[in-house]
N, C-alpha and C positions, 0 to 999 in steps of 0.2 A: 504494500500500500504506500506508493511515494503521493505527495501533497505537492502541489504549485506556490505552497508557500513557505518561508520562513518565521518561524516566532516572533523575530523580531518587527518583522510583519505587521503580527495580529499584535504586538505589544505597541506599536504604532499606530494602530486604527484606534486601541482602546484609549490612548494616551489623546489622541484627538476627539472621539466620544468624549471623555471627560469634559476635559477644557471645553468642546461646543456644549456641554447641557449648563455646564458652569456661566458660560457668556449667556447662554437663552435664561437661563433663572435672573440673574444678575439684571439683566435688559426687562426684564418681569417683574424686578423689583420681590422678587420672590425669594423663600428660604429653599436653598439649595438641600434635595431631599437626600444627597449621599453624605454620611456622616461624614467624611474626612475626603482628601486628595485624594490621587492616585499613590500609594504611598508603592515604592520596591516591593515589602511583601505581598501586598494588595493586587500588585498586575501579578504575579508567578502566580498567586492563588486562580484569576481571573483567565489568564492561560490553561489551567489546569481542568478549569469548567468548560473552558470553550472545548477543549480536546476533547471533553467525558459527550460535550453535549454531540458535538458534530459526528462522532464514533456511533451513539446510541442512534441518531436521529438519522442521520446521511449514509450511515455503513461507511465513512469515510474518515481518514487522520485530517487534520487542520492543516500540523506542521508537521516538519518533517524532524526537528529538534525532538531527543531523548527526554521523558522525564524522571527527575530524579528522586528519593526519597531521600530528603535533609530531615536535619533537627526540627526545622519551625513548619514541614509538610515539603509537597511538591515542587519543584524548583527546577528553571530549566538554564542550565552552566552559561549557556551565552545570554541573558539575561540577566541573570545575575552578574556576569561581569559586565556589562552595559551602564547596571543603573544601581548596581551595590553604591555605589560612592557617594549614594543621594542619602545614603541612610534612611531613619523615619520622616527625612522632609518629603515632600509630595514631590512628584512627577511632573515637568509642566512641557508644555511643548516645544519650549528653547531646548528641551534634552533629546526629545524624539529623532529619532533617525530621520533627515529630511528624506521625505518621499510624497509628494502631493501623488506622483503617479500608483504606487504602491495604493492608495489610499482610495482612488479612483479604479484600481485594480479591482479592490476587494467590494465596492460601495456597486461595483457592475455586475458585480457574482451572489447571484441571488440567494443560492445555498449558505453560502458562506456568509455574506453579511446577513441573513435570517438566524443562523446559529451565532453570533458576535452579537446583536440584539437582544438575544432570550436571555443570551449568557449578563450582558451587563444589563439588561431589565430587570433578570431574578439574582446577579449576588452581585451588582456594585451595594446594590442599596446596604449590605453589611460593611464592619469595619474591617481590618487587614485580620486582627485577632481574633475578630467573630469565624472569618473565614479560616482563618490557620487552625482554630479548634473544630470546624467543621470538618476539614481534611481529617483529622486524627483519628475519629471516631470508631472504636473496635469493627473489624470487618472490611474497612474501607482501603482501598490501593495503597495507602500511604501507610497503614496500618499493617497490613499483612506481609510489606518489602522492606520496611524501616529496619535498619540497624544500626546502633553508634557509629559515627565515623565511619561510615560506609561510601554511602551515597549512593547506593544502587538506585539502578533503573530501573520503574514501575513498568511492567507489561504494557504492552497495548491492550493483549486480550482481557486483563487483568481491568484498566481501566472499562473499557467497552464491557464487558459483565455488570459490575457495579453499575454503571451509569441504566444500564438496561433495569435493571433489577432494583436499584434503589432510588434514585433519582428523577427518571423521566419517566415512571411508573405512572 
């Protein structure tokens, strides 16, 4: 199962999601209804859903990047090194990878931007730690691969069960 896309990609589309619902509230004079930025751990967690969702829904990978099972849940290595260095500040779009094309890549693909929608409709609205302890939960991908100082790689199949079975249920 190869994807046409990159993580870094989809961590680009979300990173621009944010920042446009944030200018449309803002311009609304409205309370912006996601708790916090896009924080580092916040997009790995939010990559991790799009992959569960797109596997369950599509029969297809997102990205073509490995994920991993770190200490704080799912984690994918070239992200992390991208935007580690932000720490718990937010994400803004002077960090994002420039790709207007990229972004009109994925906004043309119906599939894909349908699965990038559901996914930041149903878990931006949490916080990075709502989400890190959602990943954890006995039974779940991140759960059954974790080990200290590992960092293995959660299954594909591994994810796409889960997301069948518990998630998109």
């Amino acid at each position: 199962m190869k994807s046409c896309y990159d993580a870094l990609d989809i961590a680009t589309w979300f990173i621009y999601k944010t920042n446009s619902e944030k200018k449309e509230h803002q311009a609304d004079n409205d309370d912006f209804e996601i708790y916090e930025g896009l924080t580092h751990l916040k997009l790995e967690k939010l990559l991790y859903y799009a992959q569960g969702i797109s596997l369950s829904k599509n029969n297809k990978i997102l990205f073509n990047d490995a994920i991993e099972a770190w200490e704080h849940g799912p984690v994918i290595r070239k992200v992390f090194t991208t935007f580690s260095k932000k720490g718990r500040n937010e994400i803004t779009i002077e960090d994002a990878p420039k790709s207007a094309e990229i972004i009109r890549k994925i906004e043309n693909d119906f599939e894909t931007r349908e699965v990038l929608n559901m996914t930041y409709d149903n878990f931006a609205i949490y916080t990075a730690w709502q989400l890190r302890n959602m990943t954890h939960e006995p039974g779940s991908p991140w759960y059954q691969t974790y080990e200290p100082n590992k960092n293995k790689t959660i299954s594909i199949e591994l994810i796409k069960n889960y997301f069948d079975n518990k998630i998109m249920e």
